[in-house]
N, C-alpha and C positions, 0 to 999 in steps of 0.2 A: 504494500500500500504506500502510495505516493499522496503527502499535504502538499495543495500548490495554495498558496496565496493570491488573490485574486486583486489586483491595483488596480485605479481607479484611471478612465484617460485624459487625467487631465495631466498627470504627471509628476501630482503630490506625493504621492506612493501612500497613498490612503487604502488599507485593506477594507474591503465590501467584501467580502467572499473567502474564507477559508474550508475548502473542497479538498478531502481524499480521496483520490484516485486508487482504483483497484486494478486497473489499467493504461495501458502505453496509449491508447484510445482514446481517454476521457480528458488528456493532458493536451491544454489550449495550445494553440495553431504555432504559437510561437511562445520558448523559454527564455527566461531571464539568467541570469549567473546561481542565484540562488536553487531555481528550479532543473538546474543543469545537474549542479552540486547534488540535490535529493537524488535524479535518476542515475548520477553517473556512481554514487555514492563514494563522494571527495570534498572536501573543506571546498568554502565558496571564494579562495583563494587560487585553490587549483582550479576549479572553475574557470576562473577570470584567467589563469595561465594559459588552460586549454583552450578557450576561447578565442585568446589572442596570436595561436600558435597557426601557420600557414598547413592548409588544408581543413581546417576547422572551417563547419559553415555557417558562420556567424554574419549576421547581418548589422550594420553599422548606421545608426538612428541618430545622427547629432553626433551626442556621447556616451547615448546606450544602445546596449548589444544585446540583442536576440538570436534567436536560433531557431530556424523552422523546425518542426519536430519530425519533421517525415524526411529533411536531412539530417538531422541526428542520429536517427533511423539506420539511412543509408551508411553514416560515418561509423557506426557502431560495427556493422553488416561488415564494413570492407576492416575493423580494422580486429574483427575477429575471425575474416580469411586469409588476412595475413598473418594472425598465429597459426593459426590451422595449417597453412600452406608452406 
């Protein structure tokens, strides 16, 4: 089970919305560092490392970063065939 916190758009970081997710499915369209941090389970420091690390597909909003979750997806996908492989 995944808590995502749910901010508000104006950009206060006002939470409306604290949702557990019981799935990769229920997780909004796009993650924060924080939300990166619960699914990838790593401090929200590593996070913000991997975020910033070239291949990562992070999307750049001003000064915040998201992350589509259907490429985290994919980045998860490719980077557990490359242990495999």
């Amino acid at each position: 089970m995944i808590s995502v916190d749910a901010t508000d758009n104006q950009g206060t970081g006002g939470v409306i919305v604290d949702k557990v997710c019981t799935s990769f499915d229920e997780l909004p369209i796009t993650l924060n560092a924080d939300q990166v941090a619960t699914v990838l389970g790593i401090s929200r420091a590593n996070a913000y490392t991997v975020m910033r690390s070239s291949g990562f597909p992070t999307i750049h909003i001003g000064k915040r970063m998201v992350v589509p979750k259907e490429k985290l997806r994919m980045w998860m996908d490719a980077q557990t065939s490359q242990i495999a492989g």
